[in-house]
N, C-alpha and C positions, 0 to 999 in steps of 0.2 A: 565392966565388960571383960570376958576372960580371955585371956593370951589364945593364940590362935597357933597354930603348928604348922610350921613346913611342910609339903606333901614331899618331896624330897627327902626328907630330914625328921622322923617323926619326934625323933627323942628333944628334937630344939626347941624350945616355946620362940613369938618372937612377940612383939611390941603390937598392942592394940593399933590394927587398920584406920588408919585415916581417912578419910573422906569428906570430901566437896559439898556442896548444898543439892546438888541432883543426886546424889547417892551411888557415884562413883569412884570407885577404890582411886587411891593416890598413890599406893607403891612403888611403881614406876618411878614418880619425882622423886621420892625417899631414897632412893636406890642413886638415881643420878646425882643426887645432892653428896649424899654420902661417896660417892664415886669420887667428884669433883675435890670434896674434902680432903680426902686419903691423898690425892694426885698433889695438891697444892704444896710446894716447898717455897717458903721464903728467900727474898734475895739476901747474900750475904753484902756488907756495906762495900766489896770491890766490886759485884758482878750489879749493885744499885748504882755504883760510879758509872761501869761503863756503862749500863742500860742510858744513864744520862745522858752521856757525851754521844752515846748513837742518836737519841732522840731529843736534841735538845725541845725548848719549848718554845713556841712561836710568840713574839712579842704580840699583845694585844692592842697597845699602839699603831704595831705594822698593819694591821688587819681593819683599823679605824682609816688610818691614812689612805690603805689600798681599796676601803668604800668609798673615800670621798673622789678618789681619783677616776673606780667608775661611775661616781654619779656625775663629773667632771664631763666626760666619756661619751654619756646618755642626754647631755644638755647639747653638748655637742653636734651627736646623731639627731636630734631635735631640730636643732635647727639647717643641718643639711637638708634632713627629709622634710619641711615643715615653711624654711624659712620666716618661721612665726614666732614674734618675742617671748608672747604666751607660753607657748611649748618648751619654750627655753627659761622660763622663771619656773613651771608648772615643774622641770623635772627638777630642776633645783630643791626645788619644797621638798620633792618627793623624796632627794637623795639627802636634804637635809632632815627628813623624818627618820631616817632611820640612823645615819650619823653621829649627829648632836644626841642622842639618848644613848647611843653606844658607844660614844666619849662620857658621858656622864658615867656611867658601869664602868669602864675603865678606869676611870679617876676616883669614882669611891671605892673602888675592890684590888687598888695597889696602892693605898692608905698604908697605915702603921700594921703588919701581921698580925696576927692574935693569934697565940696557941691554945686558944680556948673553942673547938669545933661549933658549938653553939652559937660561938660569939661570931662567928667567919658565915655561918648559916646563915644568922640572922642579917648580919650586913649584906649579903647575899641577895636576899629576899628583899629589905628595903630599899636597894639600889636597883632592881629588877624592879620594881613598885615605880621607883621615879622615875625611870626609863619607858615602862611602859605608857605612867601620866603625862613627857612631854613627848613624845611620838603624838599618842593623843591630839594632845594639844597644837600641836604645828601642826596636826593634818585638820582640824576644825577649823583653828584659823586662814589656813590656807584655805578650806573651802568658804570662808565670810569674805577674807578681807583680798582674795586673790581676784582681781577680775578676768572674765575667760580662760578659767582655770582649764587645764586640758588634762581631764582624768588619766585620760590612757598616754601620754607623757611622767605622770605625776606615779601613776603604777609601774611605767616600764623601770624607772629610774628607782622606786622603791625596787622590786624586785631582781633588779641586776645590783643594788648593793647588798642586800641580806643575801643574795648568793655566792658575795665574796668571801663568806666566814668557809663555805664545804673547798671552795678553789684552794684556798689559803691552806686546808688542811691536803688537799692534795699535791698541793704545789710542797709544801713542808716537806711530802712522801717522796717524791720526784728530786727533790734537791738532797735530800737521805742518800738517795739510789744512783745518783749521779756520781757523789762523794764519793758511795760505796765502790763504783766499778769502775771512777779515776783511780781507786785508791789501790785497785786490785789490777791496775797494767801495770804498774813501778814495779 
């Protein structure tokens, strides 16, 4: 394919048009990407320090704890609104589906490090694999072996703990920003 010419610019050849599977120029991206590129400066390892210390990293511990306390929470709420034992095992299950597999990923993904990315991938991937097989599995057995299971206890309580991972990252934000504008009345 022959280089194609600036209509700006005639003397510049430039690089053979890209294009998508419907046969629409891609320029644009090329442009942005290479934008992006030129802009990109590395951190030096003082301005990596303090990006650290501003943003530390949220224990992943805390974040298992702080599921199980609201599935704690939603058992609770269960049996206020409910006064039904059911309701109160049901959301148990439910906060234990998501818990006990997200203690599982914790525990095998702060193992021994490995400076080998492939090898961090792959541990990755098979702890994601067993997390998602005993979720799975306590929510089957909980619909065999639970009697008068009560779904919509057993979802609400799933659902209010997989929503404590976004909390957890805004709470992280919030506690940043707290720090930040204590730090800035002294």
């Amino acid at each position: 394919m022959p280089a194609t010419t600036d209509r700006n610019d005639p003397g510049q050849a430039q690089a053979p048009r890209a294009r998508d599977p419907q046969g629409h120029g891609c320029d644009r991206w090329q442009q942005e990407d290479a934008d992006e590129a030129a802009q990109f400066k590395p951190l030096t390892s003082e301005q990596a320090r303090a990006w650290r210390a501003k943003y530390p990293p949220i224990s992943p511990w805390r974040v298992v704890a702080a599921q199980a306390v609201a599935g704690l929470v939603v058992a609770a709420l269960a049996w206020l609104l409910t006064g039904r034992a059911e309701a109160v095992v049901s959301a148990l299950v439910g906060a234990a589906a998501v818990v006990v597999p997200g203690a599982l990923l914790v525990r095998g993904m702060t193992g021994a490090p490995s400076a080998n990315p492939g090898a961090l991938m792959l541990r990755f991937m098979v702890w994601e694999v067993v997390k998602i097989v005993v979720a799975v599995a306590i929510l089957v057995a909980a619909a065999r072996f639970v009697p008068n299971l009560s779904w919509l206890a057993m979802l609400a309580a799933m659902v209010v703990c997989l929503k404590v991972n976004g909390v957890a990252l805004l709470w992280r934000g919030r506690v940043k920003q707290t720090q930040t504008v204590a730090a800035g009345d002294r």
